[in-house]
TIZA-652724 format. One record per residue (C-alpha): residue number from 1; chain; z, y, x. Coordinates in nm, 2 decimals, decimal comma, padded with zeros to 4 digits. Layout:
N
+-----+----+--------+--------+--------+
:   i : ch :      Z :      Y :      X :
+-----+----+--------+--------+--------+
: NUM :  A :      Z :      Y :      X :
...
+-----+----+--------+--------+--------+
***
This chain:
88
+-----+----+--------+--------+--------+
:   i : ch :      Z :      Y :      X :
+-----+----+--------+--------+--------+
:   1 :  A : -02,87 :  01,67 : -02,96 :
:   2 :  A : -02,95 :  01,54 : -02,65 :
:   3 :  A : -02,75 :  01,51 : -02,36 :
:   4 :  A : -02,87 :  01,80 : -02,15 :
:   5 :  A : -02,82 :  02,01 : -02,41 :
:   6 :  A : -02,47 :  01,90 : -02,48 :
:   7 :  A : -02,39 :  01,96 : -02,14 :
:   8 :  A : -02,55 :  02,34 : -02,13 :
:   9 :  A : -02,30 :  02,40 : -02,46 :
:  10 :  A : -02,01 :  02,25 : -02,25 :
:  11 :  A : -02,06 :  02,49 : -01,93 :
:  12 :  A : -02,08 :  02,77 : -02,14 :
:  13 :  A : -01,77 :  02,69 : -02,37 :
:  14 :  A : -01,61 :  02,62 : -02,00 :
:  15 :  A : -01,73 :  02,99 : -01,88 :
:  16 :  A : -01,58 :  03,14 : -02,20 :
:  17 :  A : -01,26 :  03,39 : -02,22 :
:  18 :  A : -00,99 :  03,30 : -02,41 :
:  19 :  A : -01,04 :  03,47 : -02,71 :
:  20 :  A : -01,39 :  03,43 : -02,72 :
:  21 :  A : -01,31 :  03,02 : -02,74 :
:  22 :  A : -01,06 :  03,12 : -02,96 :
:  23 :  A : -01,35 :  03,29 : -03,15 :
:  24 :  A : -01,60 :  03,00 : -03,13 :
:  25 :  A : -01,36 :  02,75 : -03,24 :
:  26 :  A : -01,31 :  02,93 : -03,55 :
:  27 :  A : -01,68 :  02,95 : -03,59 :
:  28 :  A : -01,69 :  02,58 : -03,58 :
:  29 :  A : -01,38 :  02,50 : -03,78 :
:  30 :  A : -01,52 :  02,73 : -04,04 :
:  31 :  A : -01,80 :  02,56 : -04,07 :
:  32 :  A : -01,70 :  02,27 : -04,14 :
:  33 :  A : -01,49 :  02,37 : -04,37 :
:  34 :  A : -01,77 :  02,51 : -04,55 :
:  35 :  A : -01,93 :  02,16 : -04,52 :
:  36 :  A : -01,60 :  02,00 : -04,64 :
:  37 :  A : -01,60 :  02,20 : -04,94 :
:  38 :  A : -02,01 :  02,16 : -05,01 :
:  39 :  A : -01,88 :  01,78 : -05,04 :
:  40 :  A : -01,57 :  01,83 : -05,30 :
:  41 :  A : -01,76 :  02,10 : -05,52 :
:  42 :  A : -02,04 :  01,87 : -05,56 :
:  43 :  A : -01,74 :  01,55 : -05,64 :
:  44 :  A : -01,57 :  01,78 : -05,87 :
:  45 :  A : -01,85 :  01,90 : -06,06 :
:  46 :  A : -01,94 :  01,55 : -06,20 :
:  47 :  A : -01,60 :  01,49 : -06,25 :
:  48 :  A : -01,40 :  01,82 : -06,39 :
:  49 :  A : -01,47 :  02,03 : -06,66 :
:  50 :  A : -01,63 :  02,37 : -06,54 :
:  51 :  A : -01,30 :  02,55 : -06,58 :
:  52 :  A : -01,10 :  02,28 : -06,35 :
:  53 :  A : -01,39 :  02,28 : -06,10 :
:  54 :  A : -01,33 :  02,66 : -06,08 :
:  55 :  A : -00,94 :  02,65 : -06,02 :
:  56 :  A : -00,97 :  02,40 : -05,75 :
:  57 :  A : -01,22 :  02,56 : -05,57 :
:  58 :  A : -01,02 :  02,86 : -05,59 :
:  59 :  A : -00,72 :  02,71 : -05,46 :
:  60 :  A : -00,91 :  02,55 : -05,19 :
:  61 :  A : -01,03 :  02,92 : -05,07 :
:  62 :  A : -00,68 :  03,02 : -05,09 :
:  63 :  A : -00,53 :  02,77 : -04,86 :
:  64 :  A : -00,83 :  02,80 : -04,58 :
:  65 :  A : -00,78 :  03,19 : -04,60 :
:  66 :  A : -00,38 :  03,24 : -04,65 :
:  67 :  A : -00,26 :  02,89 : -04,45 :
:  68 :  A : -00,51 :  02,86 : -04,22 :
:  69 :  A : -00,60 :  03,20 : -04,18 :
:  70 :  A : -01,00 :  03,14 : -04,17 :
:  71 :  A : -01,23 :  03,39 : -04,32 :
:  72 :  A : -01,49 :  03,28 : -04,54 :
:  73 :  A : -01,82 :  03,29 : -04,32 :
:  74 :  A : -02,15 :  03,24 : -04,47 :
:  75 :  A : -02,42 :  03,03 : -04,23 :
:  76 :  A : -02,68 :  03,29 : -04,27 :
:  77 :  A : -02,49 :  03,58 : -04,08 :
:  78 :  A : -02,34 :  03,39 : -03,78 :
:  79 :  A : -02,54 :  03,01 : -03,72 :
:  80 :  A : -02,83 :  03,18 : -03,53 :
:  81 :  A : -02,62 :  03,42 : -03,31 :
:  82 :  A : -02,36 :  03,20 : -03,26 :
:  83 :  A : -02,53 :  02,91 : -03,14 :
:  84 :  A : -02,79 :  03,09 : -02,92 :
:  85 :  A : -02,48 :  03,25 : -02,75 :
:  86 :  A : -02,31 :  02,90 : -02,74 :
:  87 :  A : -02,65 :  02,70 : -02,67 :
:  88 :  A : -02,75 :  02,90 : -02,38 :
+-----+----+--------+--------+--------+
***
């Protein structure tokens, strides 16, 4: 990303109401969760059995969704409206 385009994303996160930063944020967050746990399933699954694997994951979702109170998201139904509303 180059620099004028970071600084188009900036202004608008800058022009945003409060809950609609509130929003974007926890676009972003659950993102990279999603990322984050792209990374451990793919660690677990070379070294867990398939039952393990499943419990962890499991648990993982539980903690994002219950502690951290993030829905699960998927990158097909937000990435493109999201970041053409963010992107300018």
């Amino acid at each position: 990303m180059n620099e004028q385009k970071r600084r188009r994303i900036f202004q608008k996160v800058k022009s945003m109401s409060n809950i609609k930063f509130w929003n974007w944020m926890n676009f972003v967050h659950s993102r990279a969760y999603a990322k984050a746990q792209q990374h451990y399933e793919e660690s677990i699954g070379i070294v867990l059995q398939p039952k393990q694997a499943a419990a962890v994951s499991a648990k993982a979702k539980g903690i994002r969704e219950t502690w951290d109170g993030m829905a699960t998201i998927t990158m097909e139904e937000t990435e493109g409206a999201e970041l053409k509303s963010v992107g300018g």
